[in-house]
C-alpha positions in Angstrom: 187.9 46.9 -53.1 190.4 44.8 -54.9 193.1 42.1 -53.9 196.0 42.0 -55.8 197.7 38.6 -56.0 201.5 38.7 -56.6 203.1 35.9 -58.8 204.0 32.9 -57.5 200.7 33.8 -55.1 197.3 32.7 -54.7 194.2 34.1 -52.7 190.8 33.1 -51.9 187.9 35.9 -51.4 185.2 34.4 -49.1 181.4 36.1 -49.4 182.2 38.0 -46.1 185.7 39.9 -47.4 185.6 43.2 -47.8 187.3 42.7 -51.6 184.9 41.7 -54.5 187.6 41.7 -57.1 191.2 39.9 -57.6 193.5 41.2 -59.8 197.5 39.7 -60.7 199.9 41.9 -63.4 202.7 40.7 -65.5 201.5 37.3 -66.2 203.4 37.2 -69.1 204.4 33.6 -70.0 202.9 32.8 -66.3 199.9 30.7 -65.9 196.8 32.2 -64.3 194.0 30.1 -62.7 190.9 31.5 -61.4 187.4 30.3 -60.4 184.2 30.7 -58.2 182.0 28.2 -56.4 179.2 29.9 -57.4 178.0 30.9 -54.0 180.2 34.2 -53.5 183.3 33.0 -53.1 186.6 32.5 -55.7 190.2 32.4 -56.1 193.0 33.5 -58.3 196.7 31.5 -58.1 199.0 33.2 -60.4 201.7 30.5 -61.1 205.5 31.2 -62.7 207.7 28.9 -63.7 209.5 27.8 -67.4 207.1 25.7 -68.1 203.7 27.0 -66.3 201.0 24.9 -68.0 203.2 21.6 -67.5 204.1 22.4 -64.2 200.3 22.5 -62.8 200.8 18.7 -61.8 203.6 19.5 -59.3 202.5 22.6 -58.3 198.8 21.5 -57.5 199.6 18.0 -55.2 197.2 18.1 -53.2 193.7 20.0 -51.9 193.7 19.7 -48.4 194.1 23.2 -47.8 191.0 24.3 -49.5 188.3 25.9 -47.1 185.3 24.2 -46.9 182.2 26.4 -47.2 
């Protein structure tokens, strides 16, 4: 199955989800940012703005919110 991220979304598959694949459309002049941990689990965050790239800074503040695994 596959999880579709929206813009201005992000989501995180975990080894026990029922998805094995993210997918995001339309991403344009957007910035995409994806990654695993290596163990089974990943993410994809589909950012929009003007100025995507340069706007990482603001947009990524803090990690807090991250799962621990």
């Amino acid at each position: 199955m596959v999880a579709k991220v929206r813009q201005r979304a992000f989501r995180i598959l975990l080894p026990t989800d029922t998805e094995r694949e993210l997918f995001t459309e339309n991403i344009g002049p957007c910035t995409g940012v994806a990654g695993t941990d290596g163990k089974g689990a990943g993410f994809l965050c589909h950012f929009d703005g003007k100025r995507s790239t340069l706007a990482l800074d603001e947009r990524v503040e803090r990690t807090d919110w991250i799962p621990t695994l």
